[in-house]
Structures are given as structure tokens and as C-alpha cells.
C-alpha positions as CSV (number, residue, x, y, z in Angstrom):
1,X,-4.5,-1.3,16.6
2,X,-6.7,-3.7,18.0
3,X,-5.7,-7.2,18.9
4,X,-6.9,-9.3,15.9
5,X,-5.6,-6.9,13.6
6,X,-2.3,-7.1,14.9
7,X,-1.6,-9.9,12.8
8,X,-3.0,-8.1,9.9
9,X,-0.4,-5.5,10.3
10,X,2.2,-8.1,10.5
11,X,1.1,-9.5,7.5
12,X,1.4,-6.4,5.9
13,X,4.8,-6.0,7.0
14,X,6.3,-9.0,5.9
15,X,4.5,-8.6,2.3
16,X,5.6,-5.2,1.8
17,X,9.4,-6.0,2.9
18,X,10.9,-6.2,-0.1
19,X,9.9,-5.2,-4.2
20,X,13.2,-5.4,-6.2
21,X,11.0,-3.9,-9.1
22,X,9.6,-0.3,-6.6
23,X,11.3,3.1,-7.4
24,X,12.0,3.0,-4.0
25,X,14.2,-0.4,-3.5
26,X,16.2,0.7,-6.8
27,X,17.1,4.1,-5.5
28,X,18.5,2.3,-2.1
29,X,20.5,-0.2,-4.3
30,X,21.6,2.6,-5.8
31,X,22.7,4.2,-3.0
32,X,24.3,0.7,-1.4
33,X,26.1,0.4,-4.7
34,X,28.2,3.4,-4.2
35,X,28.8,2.1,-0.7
36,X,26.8,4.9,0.9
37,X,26.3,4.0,4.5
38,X,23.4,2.1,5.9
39,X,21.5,5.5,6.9
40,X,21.9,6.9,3.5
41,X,20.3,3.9,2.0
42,X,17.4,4.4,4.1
43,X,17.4,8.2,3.7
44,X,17.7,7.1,0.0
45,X,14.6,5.0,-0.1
46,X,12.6,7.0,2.1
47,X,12.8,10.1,-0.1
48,X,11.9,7.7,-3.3
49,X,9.0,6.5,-1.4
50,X,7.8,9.8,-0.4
51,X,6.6,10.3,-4.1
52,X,3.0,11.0,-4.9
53,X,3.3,8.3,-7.4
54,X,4.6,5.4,-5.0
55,X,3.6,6.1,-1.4
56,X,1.9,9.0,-2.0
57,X,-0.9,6.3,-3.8
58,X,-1.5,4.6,0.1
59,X,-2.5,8.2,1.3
60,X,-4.8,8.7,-1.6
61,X,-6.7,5.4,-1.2
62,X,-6.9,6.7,2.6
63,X,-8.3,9.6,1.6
64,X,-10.8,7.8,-0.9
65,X,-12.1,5.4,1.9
66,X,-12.8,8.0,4.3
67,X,-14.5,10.4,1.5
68,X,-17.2,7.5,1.4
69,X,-19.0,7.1,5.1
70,X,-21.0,3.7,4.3
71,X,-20.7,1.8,1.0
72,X,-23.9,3.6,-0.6
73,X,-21.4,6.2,-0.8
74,X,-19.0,5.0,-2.9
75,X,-20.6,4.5,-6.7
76,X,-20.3,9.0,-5.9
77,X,-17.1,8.9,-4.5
78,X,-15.7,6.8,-7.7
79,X,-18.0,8.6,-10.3
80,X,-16.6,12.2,-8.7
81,X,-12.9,10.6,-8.9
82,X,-13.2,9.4,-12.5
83,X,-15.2,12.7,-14.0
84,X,-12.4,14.8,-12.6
85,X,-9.8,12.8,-15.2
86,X,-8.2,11.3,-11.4
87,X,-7.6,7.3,-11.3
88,X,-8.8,5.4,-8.6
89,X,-6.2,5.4,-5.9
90,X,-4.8,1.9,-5.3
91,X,-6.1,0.5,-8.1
92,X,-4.1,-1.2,-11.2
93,X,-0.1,-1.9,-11.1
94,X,3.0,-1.7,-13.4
95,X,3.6,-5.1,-12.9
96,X,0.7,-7.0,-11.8
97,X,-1.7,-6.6,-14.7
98,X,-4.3,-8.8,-13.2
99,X,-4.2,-8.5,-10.2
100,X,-1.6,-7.6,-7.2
101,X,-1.0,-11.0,-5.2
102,X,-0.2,-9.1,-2.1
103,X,-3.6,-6.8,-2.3
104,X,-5.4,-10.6,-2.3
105,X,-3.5,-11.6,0.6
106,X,-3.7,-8.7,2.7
107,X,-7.1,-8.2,1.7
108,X,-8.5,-11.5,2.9
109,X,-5.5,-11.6,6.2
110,X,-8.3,-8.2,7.2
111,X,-11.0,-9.7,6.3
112,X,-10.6,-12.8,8.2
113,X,-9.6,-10.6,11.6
114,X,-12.8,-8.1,11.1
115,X,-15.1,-9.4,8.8
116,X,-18.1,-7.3,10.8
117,X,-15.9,-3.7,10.3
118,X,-17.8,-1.1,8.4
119,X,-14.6,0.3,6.9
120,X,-14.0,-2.8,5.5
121,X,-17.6,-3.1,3.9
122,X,-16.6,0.7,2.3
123,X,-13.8,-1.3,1.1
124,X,-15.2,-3.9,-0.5
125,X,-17.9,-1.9,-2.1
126,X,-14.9,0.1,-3.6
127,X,-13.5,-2.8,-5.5
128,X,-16.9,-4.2,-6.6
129,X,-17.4,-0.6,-7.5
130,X,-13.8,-1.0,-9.6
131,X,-15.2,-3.6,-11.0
132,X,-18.3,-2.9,-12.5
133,X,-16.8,-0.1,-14.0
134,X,-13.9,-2.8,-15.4
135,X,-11.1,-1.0,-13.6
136,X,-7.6,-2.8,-12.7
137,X,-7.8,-4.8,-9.8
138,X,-7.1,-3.3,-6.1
139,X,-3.0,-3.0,-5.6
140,X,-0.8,-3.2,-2.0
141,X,-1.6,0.1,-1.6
142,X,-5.5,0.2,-1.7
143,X,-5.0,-3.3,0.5
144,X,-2.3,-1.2,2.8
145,X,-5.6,1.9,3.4
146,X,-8.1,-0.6,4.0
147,X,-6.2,-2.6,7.2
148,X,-5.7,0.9,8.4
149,X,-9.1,2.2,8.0
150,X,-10.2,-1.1,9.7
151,X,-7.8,-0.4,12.2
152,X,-8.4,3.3,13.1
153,X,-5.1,4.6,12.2
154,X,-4.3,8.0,11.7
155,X,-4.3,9.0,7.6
156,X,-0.6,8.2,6.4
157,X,-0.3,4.9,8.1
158,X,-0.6,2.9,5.3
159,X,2.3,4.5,3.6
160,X,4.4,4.5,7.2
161,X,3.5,0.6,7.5
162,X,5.3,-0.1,3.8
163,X,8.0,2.8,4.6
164,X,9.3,1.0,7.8
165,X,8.3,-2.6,6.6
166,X,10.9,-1.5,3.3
167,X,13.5,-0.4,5.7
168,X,14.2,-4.0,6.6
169,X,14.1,-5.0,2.9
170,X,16.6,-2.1,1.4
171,X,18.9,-3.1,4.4
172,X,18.9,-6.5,3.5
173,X,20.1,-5.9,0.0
174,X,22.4,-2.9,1.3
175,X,24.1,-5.7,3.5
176,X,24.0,-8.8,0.4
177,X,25.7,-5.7,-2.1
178,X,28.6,-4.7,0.5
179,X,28.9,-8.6,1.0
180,X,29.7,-8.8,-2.8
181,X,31.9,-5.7,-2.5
């Protein structure tokens, strides 16, 4: 990763800790509620996250990003998306009707450390893209492809940075629920 973007990737870390509401952080409860040990929670969480559906979406905004090698590109790479019946990868969210918080902070955390980055021009032409065609707003996950597009990480790093960032957070509420007994 280079240097400025280090602190992009901790940002992403620290936002992506901990969502009481993701399929993900309720199976590890789950699991901690029963008492399973601290490496079933994980185990627990991991294979929850491993859905195509939770972060399975990061890989898919990846993969959307890289279809589209400058931002002329990407008015085909949405069109070609949409006429197949697909939705935009890393676009919309359960929760955050207009707009994922996180996504904006993330977002403008890359931004600020590679404002030049032509991955991150792709990026933005994806959401003004999204928007024209009045499409939900960009989620974590879109904001999770785009840092590692910027950064040069290998595909599937987007959903490894949220995986290992939601380690610390299903840990933390495995260790408050065996506190409570």
C-alpha cells in the first residue's frame, strides 16, 4: 500500500470494525451466545461474511472498477450491468437509505491521500454514473473497492480489509456477552 494511503486503510479499519445490524456480526453473537470459544466466533463470522450477498458485494465492486479502464468507460460498464437485470455492486444498503455514512467518509479519507489516482477518477465517474441514472448511493463496500483499486491491491482485498477489521469487532462483543454470562 503506499504511504499516504496507509491511513486510508486504517480508516477503513476502524469504520468497518463493528455493524451490530451485518449478517455477519449476528451470526458471531450467535455463536458467543452459546459460549462457543473465541475461534468459533471468528470461524462463525467469517463464514457469514463469505456470502455473495455481504462480502461477496466488495469483490463485485472490485471487479466493476477494474471492468472500466478510464472513466469514459464506465456509462458501458453500468449500462452492460443494468441490461443484464445485475445491480450495481456497492451501491444502495438495507439500512442506509440515503446514503452509507461510512462510504462518505472513506470515500473522501481516499480522496484526500490520492486525489491525482486514476482508479479513483473511475471511481468517481461510477457514482456520478449512479447518479444520473438515480441509483442508491455508493455503500462501505463500493468505498472498501475503491481505496483498494487506488492502492493496487490484489482483487478480494476489500472484502479481507472488512473480514479482519470485523474480527476485532465480533471479539469485542464475544468478550462483553461472556462478561454478562
Amino acid at each position: 500500500v503506499p504511504a499516504g494511503l496507509a491511513a486510508a486503510v486504517q480508516t477503513a479499519l476502524v469504520l468497518t470494525a463493528d455493524h451490530e445490524l451485518a449478517a455477519s456480526t449476528l451470526a458471531a453473537r450467535v455463536a458467543a451466545s452459546v459460549r462457543a470459544d473465541p475461534y468459533a466466533v471468528v470461524a462463525t463470522g467469517l463464514g457469514a461474511v463469505g456470502g455473495a450477498l455481504h462480502g461477496g458485494a466488495a469483490l463485485g465492486a472490485e471487479v466493476m472498477l477494474s471492468a472500466a479502464q478510464d472513466p469514459a468507460d464506465v456509462p458501458r460498464v453500468v449500462g452492460d450491468l443494468l441490461r443484464r437485470g445485475e445491480r450495481i455492486p456497492g451501491f444502495g444498503h438495507f439500512v442506509y437509505k440515503t446514503g452509507d455514512p461510512r462510504a462518505a467518509a472513506l470515500l473522501q479519507v481516499t480522496a484526500q491521500h490520492a486525489p491525482a489516482s486514476p482508479r479513483l477518477a473511475v471511481a468517481r465517474a461510477v457514482i456520478a454514473e449512479a447518479r444520473r441514472r438515480a441509483l442508491p448511493e455508493p455503500n462501505i463496500d463500493f468505498a472498501l473497492a475503491t481505496l483498494t483499486s487506488v492502492a493496487g491491491m490484489l482483487p478480494g482485498s476489500a472484502a479481507a480489509v472488512s473480514a479482519v477489521a470485523r474480527t476485532a469487532g465480533w471479539l469485542a462483543h464475544a468478550l462483553a456477552d461472556y462478561e454478562r454470562g
